[in-house]
mmCIF entry with sequence, helices, sheets and N, C-alpha, C, O atoms, coordinates in Angstrom:
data_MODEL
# 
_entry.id   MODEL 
# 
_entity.id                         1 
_entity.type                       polymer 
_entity.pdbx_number_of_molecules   1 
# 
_entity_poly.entity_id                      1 
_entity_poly.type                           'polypeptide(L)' 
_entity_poly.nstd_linkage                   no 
_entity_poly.nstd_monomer                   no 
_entity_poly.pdbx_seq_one_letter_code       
;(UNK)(UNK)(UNK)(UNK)(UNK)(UNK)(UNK)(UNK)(UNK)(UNK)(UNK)(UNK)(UNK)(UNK)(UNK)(UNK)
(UNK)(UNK)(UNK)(UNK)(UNK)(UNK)(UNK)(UNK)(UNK)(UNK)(UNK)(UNK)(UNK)(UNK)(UNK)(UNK)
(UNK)(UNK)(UNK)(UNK)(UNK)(UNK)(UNK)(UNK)(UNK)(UNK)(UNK)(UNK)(UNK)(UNK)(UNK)(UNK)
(UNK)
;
_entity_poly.pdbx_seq_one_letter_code_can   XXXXXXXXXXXXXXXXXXXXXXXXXXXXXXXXXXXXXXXXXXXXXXXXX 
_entity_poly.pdbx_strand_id                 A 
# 
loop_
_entity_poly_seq.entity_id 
_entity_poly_seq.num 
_entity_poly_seq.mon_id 
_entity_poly_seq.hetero 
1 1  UNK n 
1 2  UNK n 
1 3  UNK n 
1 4  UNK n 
1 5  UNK n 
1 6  UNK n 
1 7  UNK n 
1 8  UNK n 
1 9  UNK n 
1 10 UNK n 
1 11 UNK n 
1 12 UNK n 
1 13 UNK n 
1 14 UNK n 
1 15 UNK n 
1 16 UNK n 
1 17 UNK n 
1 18 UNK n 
1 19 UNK n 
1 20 UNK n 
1 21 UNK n 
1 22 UNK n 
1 23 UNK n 
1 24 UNK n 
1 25 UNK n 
1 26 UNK n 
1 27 UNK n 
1 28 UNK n 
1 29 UNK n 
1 30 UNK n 
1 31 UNK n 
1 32 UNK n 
1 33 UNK n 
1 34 UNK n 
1 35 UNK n 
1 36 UNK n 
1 37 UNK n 
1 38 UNK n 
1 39 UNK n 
1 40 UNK n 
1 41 UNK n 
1 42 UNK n 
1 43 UNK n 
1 44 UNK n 
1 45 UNK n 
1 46 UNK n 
1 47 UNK n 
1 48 UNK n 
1 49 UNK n 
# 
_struct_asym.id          A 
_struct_asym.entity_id   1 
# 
_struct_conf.conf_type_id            HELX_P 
_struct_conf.id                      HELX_P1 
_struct_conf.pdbx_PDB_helix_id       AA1 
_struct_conf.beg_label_comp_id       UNK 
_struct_conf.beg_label_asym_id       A 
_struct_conf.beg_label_seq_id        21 
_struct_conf.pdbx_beg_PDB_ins_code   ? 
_struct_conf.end_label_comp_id       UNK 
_struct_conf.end_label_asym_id       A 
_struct_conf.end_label_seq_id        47 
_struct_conf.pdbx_end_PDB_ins_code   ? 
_struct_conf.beg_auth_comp_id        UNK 
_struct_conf.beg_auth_asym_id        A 
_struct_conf.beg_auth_seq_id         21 
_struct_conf.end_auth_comp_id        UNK 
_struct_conf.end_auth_asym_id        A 
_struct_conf.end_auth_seq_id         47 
_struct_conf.pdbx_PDB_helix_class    1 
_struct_conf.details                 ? 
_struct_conf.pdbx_PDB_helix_length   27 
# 
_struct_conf_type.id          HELX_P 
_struct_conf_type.criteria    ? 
_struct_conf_type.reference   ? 
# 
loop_
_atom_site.group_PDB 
_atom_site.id 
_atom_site.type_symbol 
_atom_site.label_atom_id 
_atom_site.label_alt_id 
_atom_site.label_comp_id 
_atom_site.label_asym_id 
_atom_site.label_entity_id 
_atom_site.label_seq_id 
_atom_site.pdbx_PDB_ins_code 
_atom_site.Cartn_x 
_atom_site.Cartn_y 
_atom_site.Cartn_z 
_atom_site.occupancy 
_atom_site.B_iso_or_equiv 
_atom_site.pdbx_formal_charge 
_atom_site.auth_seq_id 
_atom_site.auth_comp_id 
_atom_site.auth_asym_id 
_atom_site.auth_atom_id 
_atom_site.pdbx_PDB_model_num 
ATOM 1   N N  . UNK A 1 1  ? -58.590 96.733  -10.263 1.00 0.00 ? 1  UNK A N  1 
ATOM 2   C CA . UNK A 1 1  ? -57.702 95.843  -9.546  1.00 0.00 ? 1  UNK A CA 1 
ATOM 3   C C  . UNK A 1 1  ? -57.470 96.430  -8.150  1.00 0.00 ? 1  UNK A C  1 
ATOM 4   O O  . UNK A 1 1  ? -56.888 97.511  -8.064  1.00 0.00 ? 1  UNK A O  1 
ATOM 5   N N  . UNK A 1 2  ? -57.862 95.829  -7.119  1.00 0.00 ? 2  UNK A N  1 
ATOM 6   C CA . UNK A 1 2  ? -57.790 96.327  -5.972  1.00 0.00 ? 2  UNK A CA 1 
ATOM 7   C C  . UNK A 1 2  ? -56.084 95.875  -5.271  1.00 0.00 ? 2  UNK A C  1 
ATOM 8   O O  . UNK A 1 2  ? -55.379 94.927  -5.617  1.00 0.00 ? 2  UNK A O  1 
ATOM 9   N N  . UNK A 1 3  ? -55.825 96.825  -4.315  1.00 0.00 ? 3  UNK A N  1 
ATOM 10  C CA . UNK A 1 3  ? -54.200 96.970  -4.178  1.00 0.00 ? 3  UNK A CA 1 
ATOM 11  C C  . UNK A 1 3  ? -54.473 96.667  -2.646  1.00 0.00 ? 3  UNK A C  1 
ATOM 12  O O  . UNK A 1 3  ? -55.143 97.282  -1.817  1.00 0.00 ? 3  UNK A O  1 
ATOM 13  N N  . UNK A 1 4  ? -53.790 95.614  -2.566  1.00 0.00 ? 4  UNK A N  1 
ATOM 14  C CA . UNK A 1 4  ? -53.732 94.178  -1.210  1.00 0.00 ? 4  UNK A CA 1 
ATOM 15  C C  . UNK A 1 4  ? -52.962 95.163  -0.137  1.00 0.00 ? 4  UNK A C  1 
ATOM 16  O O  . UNK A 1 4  ? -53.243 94.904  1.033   1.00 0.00 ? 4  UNK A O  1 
ATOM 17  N N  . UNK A 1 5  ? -51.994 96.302  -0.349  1.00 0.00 ? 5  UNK A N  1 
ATOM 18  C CA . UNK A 1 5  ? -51.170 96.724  0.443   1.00 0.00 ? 5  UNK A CA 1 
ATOM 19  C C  . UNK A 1 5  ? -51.930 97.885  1.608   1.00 0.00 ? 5  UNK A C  1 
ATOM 20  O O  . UNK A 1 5  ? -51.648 98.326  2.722   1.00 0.00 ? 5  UNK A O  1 
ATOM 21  N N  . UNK A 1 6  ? -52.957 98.040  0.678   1.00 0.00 ? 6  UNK A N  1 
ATOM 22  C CA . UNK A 1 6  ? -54.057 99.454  1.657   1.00 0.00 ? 6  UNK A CA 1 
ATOM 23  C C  . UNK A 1 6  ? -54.323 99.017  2.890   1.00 0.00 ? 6  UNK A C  1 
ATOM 24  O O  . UNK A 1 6  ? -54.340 99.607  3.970   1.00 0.00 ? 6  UNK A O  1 
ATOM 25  N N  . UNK A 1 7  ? -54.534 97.877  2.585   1.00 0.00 ? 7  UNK A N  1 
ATOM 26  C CA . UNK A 1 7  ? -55.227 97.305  4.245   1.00 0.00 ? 7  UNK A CA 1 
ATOM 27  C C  . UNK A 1 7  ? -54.864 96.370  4.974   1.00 0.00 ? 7  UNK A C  1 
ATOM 28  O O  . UNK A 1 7  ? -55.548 95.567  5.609   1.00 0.00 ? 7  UNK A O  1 
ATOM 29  N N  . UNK A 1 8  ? -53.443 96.505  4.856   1.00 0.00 ? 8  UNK A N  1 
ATOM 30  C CA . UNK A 1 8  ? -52.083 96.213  5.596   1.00 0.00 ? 8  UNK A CA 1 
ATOM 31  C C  . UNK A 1 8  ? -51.852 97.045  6.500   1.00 0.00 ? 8  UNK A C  1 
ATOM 32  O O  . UNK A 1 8  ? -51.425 98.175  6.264   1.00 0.00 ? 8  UNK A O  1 
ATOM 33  N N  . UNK A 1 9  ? -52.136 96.540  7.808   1.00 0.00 ? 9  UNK A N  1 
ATOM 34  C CA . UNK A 1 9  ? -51.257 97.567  8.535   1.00 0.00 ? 9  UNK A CA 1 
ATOM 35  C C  . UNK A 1 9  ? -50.095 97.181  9.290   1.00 0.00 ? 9  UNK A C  1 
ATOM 36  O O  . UNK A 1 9  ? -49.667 96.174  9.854   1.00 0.00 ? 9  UNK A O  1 
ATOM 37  N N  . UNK A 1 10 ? -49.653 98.718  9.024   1.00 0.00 ? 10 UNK A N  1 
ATOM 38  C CA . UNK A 1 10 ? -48.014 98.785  9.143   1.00 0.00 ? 10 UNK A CA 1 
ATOM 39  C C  . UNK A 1 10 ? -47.446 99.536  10.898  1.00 0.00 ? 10 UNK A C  1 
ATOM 40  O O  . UNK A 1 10 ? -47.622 100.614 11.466  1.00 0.00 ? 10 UNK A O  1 
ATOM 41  N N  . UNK A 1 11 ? -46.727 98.254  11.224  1.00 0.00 ? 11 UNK A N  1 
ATOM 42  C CA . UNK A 1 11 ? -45.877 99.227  12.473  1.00 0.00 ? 11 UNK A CA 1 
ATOM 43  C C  . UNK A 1 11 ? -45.094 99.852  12.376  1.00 0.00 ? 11 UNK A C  1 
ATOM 44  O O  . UNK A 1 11 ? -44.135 99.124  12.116  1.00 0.00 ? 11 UNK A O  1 
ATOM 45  N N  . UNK A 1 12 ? -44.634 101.312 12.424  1.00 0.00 ? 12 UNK A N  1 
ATOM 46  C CA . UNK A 1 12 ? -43.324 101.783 12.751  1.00 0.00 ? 12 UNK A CA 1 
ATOM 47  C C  . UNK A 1 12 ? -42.670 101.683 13.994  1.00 0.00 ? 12 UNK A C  1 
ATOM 48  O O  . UNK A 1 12 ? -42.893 101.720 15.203  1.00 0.00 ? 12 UNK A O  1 
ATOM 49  N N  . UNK A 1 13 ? -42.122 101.595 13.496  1.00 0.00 ? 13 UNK A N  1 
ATOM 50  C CA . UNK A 1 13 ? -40.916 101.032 15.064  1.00 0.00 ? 13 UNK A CA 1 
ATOM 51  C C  . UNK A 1 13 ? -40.610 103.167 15.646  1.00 0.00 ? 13 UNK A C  1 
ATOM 52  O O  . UNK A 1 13 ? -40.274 104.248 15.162  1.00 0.00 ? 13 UNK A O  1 
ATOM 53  N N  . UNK A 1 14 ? -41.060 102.507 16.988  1.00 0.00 ? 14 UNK A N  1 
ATOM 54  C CA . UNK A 1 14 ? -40.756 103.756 17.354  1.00 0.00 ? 14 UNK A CA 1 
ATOM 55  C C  . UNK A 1 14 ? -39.695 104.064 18.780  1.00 0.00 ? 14 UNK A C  1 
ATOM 56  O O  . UNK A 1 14 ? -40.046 103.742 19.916  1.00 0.00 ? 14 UNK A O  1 
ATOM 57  N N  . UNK A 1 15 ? -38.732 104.551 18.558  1.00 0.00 ? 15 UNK A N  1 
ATOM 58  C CA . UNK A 1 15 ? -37.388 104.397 19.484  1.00 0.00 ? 15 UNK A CA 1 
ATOM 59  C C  . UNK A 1 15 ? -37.958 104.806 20.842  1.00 0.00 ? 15 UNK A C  1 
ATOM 60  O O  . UNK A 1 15 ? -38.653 105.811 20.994  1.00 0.00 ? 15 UNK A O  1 
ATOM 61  N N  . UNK A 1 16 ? -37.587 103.883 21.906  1.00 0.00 ? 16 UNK A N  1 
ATOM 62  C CA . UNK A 1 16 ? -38.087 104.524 23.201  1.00 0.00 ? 16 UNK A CA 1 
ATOM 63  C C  . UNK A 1 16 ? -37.370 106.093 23.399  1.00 0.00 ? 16 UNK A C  1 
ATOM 64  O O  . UNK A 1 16 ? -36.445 106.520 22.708  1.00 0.00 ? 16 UNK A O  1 
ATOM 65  N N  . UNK A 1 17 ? -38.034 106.811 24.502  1.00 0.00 ? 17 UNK A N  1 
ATOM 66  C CA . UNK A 1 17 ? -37.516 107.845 24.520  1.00 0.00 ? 17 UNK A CA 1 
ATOM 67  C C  . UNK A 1 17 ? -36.456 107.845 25.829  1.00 0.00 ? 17 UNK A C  1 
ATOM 68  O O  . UNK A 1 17 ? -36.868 107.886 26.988  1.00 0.00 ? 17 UNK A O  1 
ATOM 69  N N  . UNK A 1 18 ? -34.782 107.784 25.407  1.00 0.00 ? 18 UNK A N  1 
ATOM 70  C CA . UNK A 1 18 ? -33.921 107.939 26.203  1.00 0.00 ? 18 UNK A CA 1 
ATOM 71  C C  . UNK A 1 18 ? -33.776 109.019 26.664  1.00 0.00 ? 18 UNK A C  1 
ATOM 72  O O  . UNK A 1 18 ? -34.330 109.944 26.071  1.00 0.00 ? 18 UNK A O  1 
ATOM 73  N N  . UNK A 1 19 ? -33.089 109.276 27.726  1.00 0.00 ? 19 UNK A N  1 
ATOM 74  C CA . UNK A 1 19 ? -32.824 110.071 28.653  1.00 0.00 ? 19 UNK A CA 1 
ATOM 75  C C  . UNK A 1 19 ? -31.908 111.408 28.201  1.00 0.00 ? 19 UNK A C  1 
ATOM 76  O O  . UNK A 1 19 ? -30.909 110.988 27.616  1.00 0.00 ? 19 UNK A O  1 
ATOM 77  N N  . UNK A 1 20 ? -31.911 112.454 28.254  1.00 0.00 ? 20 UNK A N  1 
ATOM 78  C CA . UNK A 1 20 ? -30.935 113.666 27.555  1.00 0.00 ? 20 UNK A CA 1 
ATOM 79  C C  . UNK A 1 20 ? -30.245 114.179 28.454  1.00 0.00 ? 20 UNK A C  1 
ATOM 80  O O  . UNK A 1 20 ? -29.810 115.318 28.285  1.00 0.00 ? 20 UNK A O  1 
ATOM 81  N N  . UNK A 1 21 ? -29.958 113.430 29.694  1.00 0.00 ? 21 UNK A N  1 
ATOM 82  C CA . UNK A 1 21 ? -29.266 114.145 30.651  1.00 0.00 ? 21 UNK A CA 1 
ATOM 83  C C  . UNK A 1 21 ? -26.983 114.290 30.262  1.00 0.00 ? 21 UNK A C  1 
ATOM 84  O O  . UNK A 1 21 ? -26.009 114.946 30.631  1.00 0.00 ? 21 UNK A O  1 
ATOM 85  N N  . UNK A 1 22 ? -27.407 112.977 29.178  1.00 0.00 ? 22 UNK A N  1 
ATOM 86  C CA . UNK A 1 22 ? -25.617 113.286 28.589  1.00 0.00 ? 22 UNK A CA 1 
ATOM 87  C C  . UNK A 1 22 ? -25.506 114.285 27.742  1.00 0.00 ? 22 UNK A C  1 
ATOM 88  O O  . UNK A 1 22 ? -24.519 115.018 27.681  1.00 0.00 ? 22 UNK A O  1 
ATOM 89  N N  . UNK A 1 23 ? -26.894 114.411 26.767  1.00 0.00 ? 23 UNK A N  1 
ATOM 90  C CA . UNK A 1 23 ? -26.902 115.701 25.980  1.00 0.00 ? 23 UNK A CA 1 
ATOM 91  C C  . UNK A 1 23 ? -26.799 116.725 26.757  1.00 0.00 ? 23 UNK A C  1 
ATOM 92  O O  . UNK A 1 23 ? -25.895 117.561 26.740  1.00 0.00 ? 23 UNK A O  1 
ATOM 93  N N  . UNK A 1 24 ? -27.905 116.678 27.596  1.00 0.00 ? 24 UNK A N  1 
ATOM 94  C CA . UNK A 1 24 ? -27.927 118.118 28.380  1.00 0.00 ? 24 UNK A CA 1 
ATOM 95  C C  . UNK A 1 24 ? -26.271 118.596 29.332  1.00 0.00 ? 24 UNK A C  1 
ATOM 96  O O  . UNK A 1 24 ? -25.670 119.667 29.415  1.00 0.00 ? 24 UNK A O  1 
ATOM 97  N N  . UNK A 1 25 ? -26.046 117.449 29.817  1.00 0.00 ? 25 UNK A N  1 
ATOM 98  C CA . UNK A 1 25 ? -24.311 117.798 29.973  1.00 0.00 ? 25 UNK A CA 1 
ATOM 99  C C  . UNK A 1 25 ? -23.461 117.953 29.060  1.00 0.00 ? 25 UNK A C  1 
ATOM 100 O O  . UNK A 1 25 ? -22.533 118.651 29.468  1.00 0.00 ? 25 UNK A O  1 
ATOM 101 N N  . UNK A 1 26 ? -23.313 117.557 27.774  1.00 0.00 ? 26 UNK A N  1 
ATOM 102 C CA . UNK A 1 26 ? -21.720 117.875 27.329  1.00 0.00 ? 26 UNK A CA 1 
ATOM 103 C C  . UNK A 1 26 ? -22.514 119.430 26.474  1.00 0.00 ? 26 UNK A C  1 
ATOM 104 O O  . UNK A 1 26 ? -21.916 120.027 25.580  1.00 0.00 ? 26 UNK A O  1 
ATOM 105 N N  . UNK A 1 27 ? -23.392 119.697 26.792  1.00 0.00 ? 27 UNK A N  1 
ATOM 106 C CA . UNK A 1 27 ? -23.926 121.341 25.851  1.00 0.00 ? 27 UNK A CA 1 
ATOM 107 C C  . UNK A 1 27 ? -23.435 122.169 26.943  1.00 0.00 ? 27 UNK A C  1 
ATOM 108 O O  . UNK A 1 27 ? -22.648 123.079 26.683  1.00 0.00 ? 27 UNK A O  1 
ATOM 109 N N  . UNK A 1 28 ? -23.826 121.945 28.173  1.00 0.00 ? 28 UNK A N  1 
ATOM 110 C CA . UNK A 1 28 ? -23.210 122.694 29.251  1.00 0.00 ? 28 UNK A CA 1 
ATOM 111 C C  . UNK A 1 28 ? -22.101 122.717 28.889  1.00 0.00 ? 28 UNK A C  1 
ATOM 112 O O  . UNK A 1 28 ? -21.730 123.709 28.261  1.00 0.00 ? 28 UNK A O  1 
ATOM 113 N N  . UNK A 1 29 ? -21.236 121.709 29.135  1.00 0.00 ? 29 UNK A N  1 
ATOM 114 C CA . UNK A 1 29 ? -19.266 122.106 29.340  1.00 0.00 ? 29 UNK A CA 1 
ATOM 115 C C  . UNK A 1 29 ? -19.431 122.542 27.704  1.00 0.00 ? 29 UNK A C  1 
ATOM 116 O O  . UNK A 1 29 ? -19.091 123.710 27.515  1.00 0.00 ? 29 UNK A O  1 
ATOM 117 N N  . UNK A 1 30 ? -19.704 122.112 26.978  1.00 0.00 ? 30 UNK A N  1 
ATOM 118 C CA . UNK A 1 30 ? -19.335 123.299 25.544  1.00 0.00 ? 30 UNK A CA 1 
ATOM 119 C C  . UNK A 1 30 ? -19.831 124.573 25.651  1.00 0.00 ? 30 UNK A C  1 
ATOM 120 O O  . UNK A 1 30 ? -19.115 125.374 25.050  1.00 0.00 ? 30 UNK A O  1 
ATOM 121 N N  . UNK A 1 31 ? -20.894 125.125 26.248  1.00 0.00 ? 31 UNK A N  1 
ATOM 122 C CA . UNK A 1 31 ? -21.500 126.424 26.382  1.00 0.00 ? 31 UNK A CA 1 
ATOM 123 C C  . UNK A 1 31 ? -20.175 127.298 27.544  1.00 0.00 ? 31 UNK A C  1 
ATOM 124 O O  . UNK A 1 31 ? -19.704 128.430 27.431  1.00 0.00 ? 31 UNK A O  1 
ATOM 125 N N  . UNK A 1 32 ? -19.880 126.178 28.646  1.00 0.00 ? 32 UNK A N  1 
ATOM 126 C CA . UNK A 1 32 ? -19.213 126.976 29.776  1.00 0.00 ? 32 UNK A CA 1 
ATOM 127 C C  . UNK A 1 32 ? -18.239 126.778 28.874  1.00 0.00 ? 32 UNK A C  1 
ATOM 128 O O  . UNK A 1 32 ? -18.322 127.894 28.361  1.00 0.00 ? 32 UNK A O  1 
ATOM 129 N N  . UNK A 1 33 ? -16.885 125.947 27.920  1.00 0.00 ? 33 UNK A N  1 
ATOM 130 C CA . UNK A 1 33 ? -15.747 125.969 27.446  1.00 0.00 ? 33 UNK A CA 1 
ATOM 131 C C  . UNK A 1 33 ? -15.846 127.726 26.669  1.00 0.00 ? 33 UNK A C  1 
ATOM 132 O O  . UNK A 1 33 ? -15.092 128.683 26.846  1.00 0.00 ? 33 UNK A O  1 
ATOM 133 N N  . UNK A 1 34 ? -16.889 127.623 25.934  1.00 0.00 ? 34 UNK A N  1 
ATOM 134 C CA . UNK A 1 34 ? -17.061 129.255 25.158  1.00 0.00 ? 34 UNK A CA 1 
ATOM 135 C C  . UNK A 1 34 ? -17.343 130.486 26.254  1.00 0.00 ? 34 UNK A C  1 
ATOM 136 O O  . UNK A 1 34 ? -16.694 131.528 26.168  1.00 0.00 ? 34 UNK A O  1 
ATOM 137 N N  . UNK A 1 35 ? -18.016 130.357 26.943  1.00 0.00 ? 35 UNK A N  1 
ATOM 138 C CA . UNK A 1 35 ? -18.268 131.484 28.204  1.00 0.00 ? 35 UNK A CA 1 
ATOM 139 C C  . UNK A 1 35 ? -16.925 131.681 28.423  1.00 0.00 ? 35 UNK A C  1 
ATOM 140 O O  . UNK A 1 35 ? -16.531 132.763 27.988  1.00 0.00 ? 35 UNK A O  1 
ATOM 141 N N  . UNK A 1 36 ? -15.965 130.893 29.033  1.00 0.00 ? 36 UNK A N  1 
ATOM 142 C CA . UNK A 1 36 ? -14.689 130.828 29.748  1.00 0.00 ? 36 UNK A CA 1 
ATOM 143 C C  . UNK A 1 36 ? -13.641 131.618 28.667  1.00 0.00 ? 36 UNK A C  1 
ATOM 144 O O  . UNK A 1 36 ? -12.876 132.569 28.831  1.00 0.00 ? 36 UNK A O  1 
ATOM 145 N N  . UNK A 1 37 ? -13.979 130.738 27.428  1.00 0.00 ? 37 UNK A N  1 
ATOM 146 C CA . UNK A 1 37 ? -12.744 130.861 26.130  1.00 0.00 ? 37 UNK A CA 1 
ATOM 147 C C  . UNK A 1 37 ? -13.414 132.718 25.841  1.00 0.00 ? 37 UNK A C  1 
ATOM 148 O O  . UNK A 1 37 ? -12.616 133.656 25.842  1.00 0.00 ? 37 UNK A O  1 
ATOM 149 N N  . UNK A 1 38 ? -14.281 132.842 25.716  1.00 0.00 ? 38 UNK A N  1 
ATOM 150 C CA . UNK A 1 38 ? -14.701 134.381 25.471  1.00 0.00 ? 38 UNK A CA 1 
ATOM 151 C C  . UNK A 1 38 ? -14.010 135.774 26.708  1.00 0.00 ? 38 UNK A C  1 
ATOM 152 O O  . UNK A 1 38 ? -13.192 136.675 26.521  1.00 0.00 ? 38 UNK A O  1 
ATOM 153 N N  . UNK A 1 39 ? -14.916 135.306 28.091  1.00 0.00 ? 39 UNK A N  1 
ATOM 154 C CA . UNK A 1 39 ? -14.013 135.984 28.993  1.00 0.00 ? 39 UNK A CA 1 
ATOM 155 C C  . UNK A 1 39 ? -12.543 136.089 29.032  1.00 0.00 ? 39 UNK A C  1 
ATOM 156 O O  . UNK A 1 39 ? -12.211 137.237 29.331  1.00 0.00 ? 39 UNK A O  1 
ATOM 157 N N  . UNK A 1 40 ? -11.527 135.285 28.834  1.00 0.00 ? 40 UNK A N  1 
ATOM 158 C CA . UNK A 1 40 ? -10.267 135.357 28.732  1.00 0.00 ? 40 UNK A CA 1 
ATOM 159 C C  . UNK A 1 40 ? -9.678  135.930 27.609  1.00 0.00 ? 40 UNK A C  1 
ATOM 160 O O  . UNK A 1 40 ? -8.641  136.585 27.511  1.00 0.00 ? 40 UNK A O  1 
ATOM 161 N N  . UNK A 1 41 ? -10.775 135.465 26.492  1.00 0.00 ? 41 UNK A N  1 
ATOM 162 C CA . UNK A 1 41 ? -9.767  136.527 25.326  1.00 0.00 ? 41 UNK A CA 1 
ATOM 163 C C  . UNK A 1 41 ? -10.833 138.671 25.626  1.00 0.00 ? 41 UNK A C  1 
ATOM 164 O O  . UNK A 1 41 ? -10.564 139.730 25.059  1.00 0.00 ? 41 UNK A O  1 
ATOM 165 N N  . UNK A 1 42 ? -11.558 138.471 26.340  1.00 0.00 ? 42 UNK A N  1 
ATOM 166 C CA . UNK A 1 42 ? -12.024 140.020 26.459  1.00 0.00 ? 42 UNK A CA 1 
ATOM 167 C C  . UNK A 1 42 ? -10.865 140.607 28.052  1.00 0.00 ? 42 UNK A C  1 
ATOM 168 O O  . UNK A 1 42 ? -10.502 141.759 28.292  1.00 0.00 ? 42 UNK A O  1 
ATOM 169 N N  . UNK A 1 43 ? -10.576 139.424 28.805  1.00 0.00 ? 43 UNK A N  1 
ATOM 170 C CA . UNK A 1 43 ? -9.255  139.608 29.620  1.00 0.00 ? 43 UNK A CA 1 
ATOM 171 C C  . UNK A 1 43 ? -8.709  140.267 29.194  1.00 0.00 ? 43 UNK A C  1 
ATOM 172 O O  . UNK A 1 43 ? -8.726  141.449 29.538  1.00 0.00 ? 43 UNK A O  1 
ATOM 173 N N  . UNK A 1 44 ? -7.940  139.779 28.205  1.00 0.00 ? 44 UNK A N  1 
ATOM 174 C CA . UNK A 1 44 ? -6.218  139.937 27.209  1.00 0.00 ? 44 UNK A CA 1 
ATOM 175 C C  . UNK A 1 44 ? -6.622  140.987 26.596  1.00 0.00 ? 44 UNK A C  1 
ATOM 176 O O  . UNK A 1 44 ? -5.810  141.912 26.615  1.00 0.00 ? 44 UNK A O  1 
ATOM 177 N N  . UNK A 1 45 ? -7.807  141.220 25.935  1.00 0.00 ? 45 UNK A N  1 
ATOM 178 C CA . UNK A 1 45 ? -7.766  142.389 25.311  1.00 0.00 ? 45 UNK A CA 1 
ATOM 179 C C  . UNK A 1 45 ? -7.504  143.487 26.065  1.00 0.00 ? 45 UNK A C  1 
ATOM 180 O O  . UNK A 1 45 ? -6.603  144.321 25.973  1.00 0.00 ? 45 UNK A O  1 
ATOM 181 N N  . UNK A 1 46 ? -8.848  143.324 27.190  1.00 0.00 ? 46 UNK A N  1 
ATOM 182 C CA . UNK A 1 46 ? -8.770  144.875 28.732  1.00 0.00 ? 46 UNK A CA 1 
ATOM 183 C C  . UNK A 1 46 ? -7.043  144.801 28.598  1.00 0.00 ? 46 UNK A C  1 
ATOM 184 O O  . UNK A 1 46 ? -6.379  145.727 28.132  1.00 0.00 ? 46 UNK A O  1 
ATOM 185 N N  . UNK A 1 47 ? -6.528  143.652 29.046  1.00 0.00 ? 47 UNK A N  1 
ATOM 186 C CA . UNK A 1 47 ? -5.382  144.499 29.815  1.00 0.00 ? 47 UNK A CA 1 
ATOM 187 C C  . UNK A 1 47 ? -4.300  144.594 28.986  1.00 0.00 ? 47 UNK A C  1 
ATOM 188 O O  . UNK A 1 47 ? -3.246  144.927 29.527  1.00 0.00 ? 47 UNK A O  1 
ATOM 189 N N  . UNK A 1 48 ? -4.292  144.403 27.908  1.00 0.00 ? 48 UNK A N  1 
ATOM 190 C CA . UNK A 1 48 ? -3.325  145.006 26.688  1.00 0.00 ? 48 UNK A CA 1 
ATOM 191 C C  . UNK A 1 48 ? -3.414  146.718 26.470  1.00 0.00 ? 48 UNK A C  1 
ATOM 192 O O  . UNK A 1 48 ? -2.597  147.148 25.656  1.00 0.00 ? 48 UNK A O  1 
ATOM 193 N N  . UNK A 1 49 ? -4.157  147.555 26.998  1.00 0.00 ? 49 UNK A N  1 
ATOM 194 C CA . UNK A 1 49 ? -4.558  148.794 27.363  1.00 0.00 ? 49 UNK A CA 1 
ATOM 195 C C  . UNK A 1 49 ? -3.688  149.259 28.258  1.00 0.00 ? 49 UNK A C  1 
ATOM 196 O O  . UNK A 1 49 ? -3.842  150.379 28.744  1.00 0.00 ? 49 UNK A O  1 
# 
């Protein structure tokens, strides 16, 4: 019994490729929020000395 579906062909839908420039910004301000949040608590520590 031959199977009708083999030689069907199939599209996948394939998502255009959008732009990552909002990704690539909010990784920045989360990378700089931790840079910033790190320096200030190694601040507080230095000058608790």
């Amino acid at each position: 019994m031959a199977n009708p579906e083999l030689n069907r062909k199939t599209q996948t839908k394939v998502e255009d490729s959008s732009s990552l420039k909002g990704t690539l910004t909010s990784v920045l301000l989360l990378g700089g929020f931790l840079v910033l949040s790190w320096i200030g608590v190694f601040l507080l520590f230095i000058n608790r000395f």
